[in-house]
N, C-alpha and C positions, 0 to 999 in steps of 0.2 A: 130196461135200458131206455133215456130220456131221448126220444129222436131230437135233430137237432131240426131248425127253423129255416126255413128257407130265405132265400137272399133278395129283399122287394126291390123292385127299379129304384126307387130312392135309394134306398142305401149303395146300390151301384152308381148313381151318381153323385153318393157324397163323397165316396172313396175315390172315383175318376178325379171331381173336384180339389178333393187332395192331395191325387199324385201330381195333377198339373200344378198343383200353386207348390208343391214342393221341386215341380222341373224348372219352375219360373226361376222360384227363389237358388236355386241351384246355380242354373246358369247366369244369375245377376251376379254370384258370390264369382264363380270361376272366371267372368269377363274382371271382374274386381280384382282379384288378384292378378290375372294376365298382363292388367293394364300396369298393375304395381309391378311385376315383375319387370315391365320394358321400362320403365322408370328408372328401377338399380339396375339395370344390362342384364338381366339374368333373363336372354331367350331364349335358352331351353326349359326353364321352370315357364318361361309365356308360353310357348309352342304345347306343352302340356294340359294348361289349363285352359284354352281354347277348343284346347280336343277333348278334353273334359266335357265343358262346356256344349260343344256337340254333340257328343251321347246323348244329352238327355234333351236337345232341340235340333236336332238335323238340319234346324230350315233359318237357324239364326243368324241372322245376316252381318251383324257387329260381331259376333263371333270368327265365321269367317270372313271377313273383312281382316280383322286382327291376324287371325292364324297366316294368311297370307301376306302379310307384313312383317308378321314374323321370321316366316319361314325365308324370303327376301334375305331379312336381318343377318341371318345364320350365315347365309351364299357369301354375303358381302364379307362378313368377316372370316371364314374359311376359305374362299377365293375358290367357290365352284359352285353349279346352276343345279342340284340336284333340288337344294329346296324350291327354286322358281319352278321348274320343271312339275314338280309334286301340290304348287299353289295353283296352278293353271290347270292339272289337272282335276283338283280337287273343286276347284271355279266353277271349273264348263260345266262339271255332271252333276253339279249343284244346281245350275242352271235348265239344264235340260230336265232335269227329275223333277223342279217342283217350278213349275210354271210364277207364279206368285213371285219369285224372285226376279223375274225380268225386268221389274218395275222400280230396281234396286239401284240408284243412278253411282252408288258408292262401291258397289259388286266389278262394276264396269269398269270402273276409274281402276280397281284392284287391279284387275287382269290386263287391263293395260299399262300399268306398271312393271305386272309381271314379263309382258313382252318386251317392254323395254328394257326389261334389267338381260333378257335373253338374245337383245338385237335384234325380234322381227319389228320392225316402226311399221309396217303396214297395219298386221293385223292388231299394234297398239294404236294406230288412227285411226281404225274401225271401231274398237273397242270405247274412245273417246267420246267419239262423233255420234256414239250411242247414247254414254252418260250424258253431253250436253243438250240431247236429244228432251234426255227427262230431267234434267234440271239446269238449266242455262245461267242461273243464278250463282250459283259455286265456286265461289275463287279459286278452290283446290281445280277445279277442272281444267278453268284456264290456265292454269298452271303446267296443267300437265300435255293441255294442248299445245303450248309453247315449246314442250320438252319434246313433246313428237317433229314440231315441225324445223328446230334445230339439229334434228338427227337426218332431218331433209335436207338438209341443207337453205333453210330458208328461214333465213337471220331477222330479214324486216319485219314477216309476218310474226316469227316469235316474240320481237319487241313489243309491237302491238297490242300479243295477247298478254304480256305481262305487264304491264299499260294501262288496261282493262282488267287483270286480275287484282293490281296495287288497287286501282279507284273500288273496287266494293268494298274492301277492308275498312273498318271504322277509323276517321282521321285521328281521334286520341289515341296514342299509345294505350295508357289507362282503361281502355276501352277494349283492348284486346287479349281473347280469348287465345290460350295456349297453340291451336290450331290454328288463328289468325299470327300467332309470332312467327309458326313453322312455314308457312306460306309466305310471308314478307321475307322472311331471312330466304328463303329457294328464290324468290323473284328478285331482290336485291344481289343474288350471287349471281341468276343468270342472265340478268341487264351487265354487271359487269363483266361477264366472259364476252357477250355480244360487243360491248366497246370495245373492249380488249381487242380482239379477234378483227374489230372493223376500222384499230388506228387511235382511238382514243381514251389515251390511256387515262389522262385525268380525268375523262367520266368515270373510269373504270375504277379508279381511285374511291373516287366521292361514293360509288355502291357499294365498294367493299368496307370503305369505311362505317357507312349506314349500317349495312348488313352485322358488322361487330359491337354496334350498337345495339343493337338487340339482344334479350338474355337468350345465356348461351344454350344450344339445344341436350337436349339429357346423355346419360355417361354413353347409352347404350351410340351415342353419335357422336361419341367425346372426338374421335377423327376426323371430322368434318370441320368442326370448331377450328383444330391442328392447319388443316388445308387453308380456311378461309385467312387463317393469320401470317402462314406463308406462300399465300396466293397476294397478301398486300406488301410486302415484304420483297418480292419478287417485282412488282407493279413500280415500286419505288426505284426499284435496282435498275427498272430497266427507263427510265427517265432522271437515270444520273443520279440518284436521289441513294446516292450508298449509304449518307447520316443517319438518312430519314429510314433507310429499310435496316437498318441497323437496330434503331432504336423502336420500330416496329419488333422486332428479335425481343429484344431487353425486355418491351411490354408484355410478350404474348408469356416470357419466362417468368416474371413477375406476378403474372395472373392464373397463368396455369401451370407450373414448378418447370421442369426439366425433361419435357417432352422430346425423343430423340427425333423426332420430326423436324422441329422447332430448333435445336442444337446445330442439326448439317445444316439448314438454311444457313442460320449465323457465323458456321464457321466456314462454307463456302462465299458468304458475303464480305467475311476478314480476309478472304486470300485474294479479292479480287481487284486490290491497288498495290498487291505485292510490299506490302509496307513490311520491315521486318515486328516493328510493335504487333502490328495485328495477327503477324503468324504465328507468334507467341500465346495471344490470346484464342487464335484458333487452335493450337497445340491440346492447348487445357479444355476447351471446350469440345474436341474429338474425343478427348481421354476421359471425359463424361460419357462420351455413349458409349465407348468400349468396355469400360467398367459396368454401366447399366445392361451392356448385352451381355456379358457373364458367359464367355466364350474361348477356349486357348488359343491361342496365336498359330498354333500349329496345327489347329482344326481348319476344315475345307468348308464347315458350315459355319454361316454366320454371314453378318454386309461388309463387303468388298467397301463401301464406302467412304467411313468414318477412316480407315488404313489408308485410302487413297489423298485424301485430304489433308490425313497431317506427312504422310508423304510430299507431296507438294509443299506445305507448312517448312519443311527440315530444310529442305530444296531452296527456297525464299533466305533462308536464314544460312545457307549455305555448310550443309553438314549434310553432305553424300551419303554417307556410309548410314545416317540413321535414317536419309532418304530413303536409301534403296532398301533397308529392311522394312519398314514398314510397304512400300510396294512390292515386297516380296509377300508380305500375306493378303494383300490384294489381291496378288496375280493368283496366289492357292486358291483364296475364294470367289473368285472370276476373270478362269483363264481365257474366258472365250470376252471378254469386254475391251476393246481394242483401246478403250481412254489410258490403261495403263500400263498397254504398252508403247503406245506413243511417249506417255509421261516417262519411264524406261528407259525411250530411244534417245529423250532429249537429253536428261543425265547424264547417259555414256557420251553424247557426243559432245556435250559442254568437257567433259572430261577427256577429248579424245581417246576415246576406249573404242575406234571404230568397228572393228570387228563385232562388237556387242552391240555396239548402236545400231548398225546393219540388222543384225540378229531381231535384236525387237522392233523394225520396223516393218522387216517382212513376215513375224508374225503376227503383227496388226493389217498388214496386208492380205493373208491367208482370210484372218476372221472378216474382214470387210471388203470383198474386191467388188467393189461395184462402183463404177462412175459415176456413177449420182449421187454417191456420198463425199462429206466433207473431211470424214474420219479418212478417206481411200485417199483424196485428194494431198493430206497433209503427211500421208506415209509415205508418199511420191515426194514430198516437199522435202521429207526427212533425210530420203535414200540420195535424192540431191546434191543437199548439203553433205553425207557422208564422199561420196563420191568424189566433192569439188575438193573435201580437205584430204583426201589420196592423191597420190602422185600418177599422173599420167592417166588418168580416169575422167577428163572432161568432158568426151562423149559419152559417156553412160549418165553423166551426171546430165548433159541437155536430155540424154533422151529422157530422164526419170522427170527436168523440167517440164517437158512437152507433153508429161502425161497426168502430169498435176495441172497442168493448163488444162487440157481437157476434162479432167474432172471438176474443172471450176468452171468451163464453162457448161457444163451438163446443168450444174447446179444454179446456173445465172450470175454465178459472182462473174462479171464482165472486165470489170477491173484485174481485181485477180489473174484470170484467165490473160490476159494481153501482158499480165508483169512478165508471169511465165512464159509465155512464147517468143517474147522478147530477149530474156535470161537465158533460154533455152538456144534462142541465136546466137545468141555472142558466146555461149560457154562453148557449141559448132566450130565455131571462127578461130577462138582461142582455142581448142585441139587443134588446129590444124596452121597455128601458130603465124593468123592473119592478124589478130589483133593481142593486145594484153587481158591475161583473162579478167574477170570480172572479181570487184572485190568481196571478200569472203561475209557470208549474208548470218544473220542470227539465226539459231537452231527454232525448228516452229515451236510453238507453245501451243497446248490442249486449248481453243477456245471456250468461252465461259458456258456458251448459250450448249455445248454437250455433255458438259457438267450437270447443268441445270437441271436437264433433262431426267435424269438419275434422281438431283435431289429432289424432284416434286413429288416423287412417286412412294408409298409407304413402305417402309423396310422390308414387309413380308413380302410388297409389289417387286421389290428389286430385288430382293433375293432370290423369286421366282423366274424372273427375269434372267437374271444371271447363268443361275444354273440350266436353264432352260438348252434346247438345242440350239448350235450356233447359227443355224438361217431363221431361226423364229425372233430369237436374239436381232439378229442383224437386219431384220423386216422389219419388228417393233421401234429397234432405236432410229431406223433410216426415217420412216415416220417422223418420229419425236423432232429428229435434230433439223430435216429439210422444212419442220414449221416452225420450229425455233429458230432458224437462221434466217428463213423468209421475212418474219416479223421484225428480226433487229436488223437486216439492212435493208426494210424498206422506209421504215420511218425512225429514226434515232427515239432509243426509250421506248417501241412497240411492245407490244405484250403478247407474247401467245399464251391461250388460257390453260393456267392451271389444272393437275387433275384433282379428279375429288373422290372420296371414296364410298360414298353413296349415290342414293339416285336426288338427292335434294344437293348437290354440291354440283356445281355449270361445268367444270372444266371436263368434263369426262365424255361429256354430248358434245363441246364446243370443237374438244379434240379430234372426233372424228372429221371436222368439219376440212380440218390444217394437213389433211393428207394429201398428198400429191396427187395428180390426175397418173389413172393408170396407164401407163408406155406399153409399147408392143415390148413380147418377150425380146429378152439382151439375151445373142449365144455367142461364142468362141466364132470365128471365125480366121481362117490365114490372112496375115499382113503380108505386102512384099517385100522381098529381101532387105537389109537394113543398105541402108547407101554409103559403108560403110565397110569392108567385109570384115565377118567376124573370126576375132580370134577363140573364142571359146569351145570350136570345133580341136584343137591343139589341146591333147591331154596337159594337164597343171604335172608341175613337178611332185614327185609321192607325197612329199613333207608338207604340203597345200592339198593334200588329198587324204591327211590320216586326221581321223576326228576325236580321237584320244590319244596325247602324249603316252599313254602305257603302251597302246597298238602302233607308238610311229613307228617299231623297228620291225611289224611282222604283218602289218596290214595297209594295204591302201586300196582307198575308195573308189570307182568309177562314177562321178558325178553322172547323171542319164542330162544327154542334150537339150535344153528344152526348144520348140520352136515359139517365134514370139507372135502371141496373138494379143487383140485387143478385145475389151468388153463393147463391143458395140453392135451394131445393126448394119450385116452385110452394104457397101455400098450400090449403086445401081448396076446392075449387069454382072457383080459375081456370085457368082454361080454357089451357093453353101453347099460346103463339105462335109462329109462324117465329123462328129463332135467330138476333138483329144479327150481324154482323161487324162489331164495333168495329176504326176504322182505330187501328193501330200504332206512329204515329210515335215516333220516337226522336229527335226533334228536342229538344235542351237544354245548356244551357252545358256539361255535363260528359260531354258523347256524342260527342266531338270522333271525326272518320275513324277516325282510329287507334287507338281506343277500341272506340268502337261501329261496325260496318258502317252503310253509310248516315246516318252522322250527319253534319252541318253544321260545315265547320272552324271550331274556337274553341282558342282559347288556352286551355292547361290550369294554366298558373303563375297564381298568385294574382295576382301583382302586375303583370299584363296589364292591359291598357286594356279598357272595360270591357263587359259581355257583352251579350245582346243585350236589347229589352226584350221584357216581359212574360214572362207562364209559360211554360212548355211545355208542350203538349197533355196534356189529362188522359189517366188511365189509364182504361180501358174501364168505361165504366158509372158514368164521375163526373165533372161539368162546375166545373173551378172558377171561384171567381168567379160560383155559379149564383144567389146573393142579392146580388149587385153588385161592380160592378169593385174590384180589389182596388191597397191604398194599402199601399206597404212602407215601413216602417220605414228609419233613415239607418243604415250599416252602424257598428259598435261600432269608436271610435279610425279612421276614416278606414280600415280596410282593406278593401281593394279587391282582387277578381281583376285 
């Protein structure tokens, strides 16, 4: 038997020699492909060969560099932090295990990205302050110093450093590296969220326009692209420029096909001179994305939005009946969004259908009761006008004035606020038949800038949105709408910035910034007696207390008393009480089962037989009818639910 030969140093280092130069070549191929993968969007095929790529170098830093950008990738378009979460941890113990990597100035920039995508800005201006530590030279840095200190709130210093990041960049276009476009296009977005945000919108114009100058960035951020064309689009609209944000629409459709993004911009920018042509053309341009969303009408999932718009659209052109169906599969697919059921309220009451107009104004009051809102404000606007056009109902209709004053004045509309207190005096006067009452006012209209709100956001953003619970709902839009109405009435054409749906897109850092300063907690508290006395303590006759025509001959209801409280902050010296638990009910002709949970089956077509009588249960802390039963009006031409 031939023994075999034993194994000399050399030849263990030619084999050692061989498996490294095969882990070299390994990991050159796996970053190769990863890179090509995030090129065609396919980041779970990158996420894989990174991690490849790591098996056979643990310590490669372009490896994970990628992998945690990747993995970023994924969060952003599935709308959760689990990959951030798995990058930072993968970061730090990369960090800590091999010494050698602290000296990584691109490790640093990662992980402070990662905190930023997760909301800690501290420990991402730690992580920053690091990287510029080792290479100060870096445009990507300052860039992303700039992102941290917008998330501070410090708008100067972020100009600055984006100022500073534009001047390294080589002045020839021609000249620039794919890395150098990505960097120019994030600092040209968020120079213009800064103007935006600080009043100036025609700078904010000229960046964004810069910024679409540049080629555009790869599929895997084909969204981004989406944002920045109707973030200019927007910019236009809101310095009167409806042509020009129009034809911004036309361009981005013409360049990059029939993105639904792109689509509700244009057809919320058609409905907003009420012209009948354009609601035509916004008609056809909803019925693109309905079609594109490939969803039944009598599903609960899908966007409330595109239904809401060409509602509105039918509305304009004057055809109720196809109005209210299409806000009928709004209201399915976001019954908690109070835009439509104000839009709703205003229909029935253009139609004198007051009962129902009543009806969806206090279910937009249920989902929004907070005085700092303009959506709360304009549902007191609504209950108003129902009010003034019933007979002998002038006091409930000042008080419902007096409380939409206050709501406007919470919000600073000053103006506003004094119409109402005003209105709310004389309609006082005129009950009590001192003067002639006041002549009868237009029903409110949904303003644009809470529209807006909704369309900036990506469909799967507002879908989420939607269905979400109704106080996370009514937190996020309260946000939205008090920086969107701050912007348009402090400077005619202000911008508030855009969202974006990466971490290279301004509006999403900027947004933080438009949030209101935080109030001390708002609780219930007792008002004094109404000055007034109320007749709502006087049980209603049965036939105003049965809430199905089949139960009026064997049921009647006991409406529960409410007492009336306001949302505000105890005044000085009274003393706070135990907190009511005002009941909830969601009982009303347009809360049908399949609508609203727990609601009472009602026919949702107009031209139903007819709905039930009386109101529906007030919203907490408001009893209608509290100066005497209430007489409606005959509905306008016979139409009828």
């Amino acid at each position: 038997m031939k023994r075999k030969g034993s194994i000399t140093p050399d030849i263990k280092q030619k084999k050692l020699r061989g498996r490294e130069g095969f882990d070299e070549i390994a990991v050159d191929t796996w970053i190769a492909v990863g890179n090509c993968s995030i090129t065609l969007g396919l980041i779970t095929a990158a996420i894989k060969s990174f991690e490849f790529a790591l098996g056979h170098q643990p310590v490669n830093a372009e490896a994970l560099r990628q992998l945690s950008h990747c993995l970023r990738l994924q969060d952003m378009q599935n709308n959760e932090i689990f990959g951030s979460l798995s990058a930072i941890e993968k970061l730090t113990r990369a960090l800590e295990e091999h010494k050698e990597l602290n000296n990584d100035s691109g490790l640093f920039k990662e992980l402070a990205e990662c905190y930023l995508t997760m909301g800690f800005v501290e420990e991402a201006q730690q992580a920053v302050q690091r990287s510029m530590q080792l290479d100060e030279n870096d445009p990507s840095v300052w860039l992303l110093n700039a992102e941290t200190l917008i998330r501070k709130n410090d708008r100067a210093q972020a100009a600055n450093c984006l100022m500073r990041c534009l001047s390294m960049l080589p002045e020839s276009l021609a000249q620039f590296t794919p890395e150098n476009i990505e960097i120019a296009r994030s600092a040209h977005a968020e120079l213009a969220a800064i103007s935006a945000a600080d009043g100036n919108i025609e700078l904010s114009i000229a960046e964004l326009t810069v910024t679409l100058s540049l080629p555009p960035p790869p599929l895997s951020r084909i969204d981004e692209h989406f944002a920045l064309w109707c973030a200019l689009a927007t910019a236009k609209e809101r310095t009167n420029d409806i042509q020009g944000a129009l034809r911004a629409c036309e361009g981005a459709e013409s360049i990059l096909g029939d993105s639904p993004r792109i689509l509700m911009t244009h057809a919320y920018l058609l409905l907003i001179d009420y012209s009948q042509e354009n609601a035509e053309k916004a008609i056809k341009v909803t019925q693109k994305i309905i079609d594109a969303e490939n969803v039944s009408e009598s599903s609960s999932e899908g966007d409330f939005l595109p239904w809401y718009l060409m509602g509105k659209a039918y509305s304009i052109l004057g055809s109720p009946r196809l109005a209210y169906d299409c806000y009928q599969v709004a209201l399915r697919r976001a019954s908690n969004s109070p835009i439509t059921w104000l839009a709703v309220g205003k229909l029935y009451l253009q139609l004198r259908q007051l009962p129902d107009a009543l009806a969806a104004y206090s279910q937009a009051l249920r989902l929004h009761i907070d005085e700092n809102s303009h959506a709360t404000a304009l549902a007191w606007d609504g209950l108003s006008c129902v009010y003034e056009q019933s007979e002998d109902q002038l006091m409930d209709a000042s008080d419902a004035c007096a409380r939409a004053a206050a709501c406007f004045k919470s919000i600073g509309d000053v103006d506003s606020a004094n119409f109402f207190e005003e209105r709310a005096r004389n309609l006082m006067l005129a009950s009590k038949k001192e003067i002639s009452p006041p002549a009868p006012r237009e029903c409110p209209d949904v303003p644009n800038f809470l529209i807006r709100d909704y369309v900036a956001l990506l469909p799967a953003e507002r879908i989420a949105l939607v269905q979400g619970s109704v106080r996370a709902a009514g937190q996020f839009h309260q946000q939205q709408e008090n920086a969107s109405y701050q912007a348009t009435t402090s400077s005619q054409g202000q911008q508030s910035p855009p969202n974006r749906p990466h971490s290279t897109v301004p509006a999403q850092a900027h947004a933080k910034q438009q949030y209101p300063q935080q109030s001390p907690p708002q609780l219930f508290y007792p008002l004094p007696q109404p000055y007034k006395s109320s007749k709502s303590s006087t049980p209603r006759p049965a036939s105003q207390q049965v809430w199905s025509p089949n139960q009026q001959a064997n049921t009647t209801f006991n409406h529960p008393q409410y007492p009336s409280y306001m949302y505000h902050q105890p005044p000085p010296g009274v003393q706070m009480g135990p907190l009511p638990v005002p009941q909830m009910s969601h009982r009303s002709p347009l809360n049908p089962a399949q609508v609203v949970p727990g609601g009472v089956q009602y026919s949702l077509a107009p031209m139903s037989a007819p709905g039930p009588v009386g109101p529906p249960p007030p919203p907490p802390g408001y009893s209608y009818g509290q100066y005497g039963p209430i007489v409606y009006a005959s509905p306008a031409n016979n139409w009828q639910r």
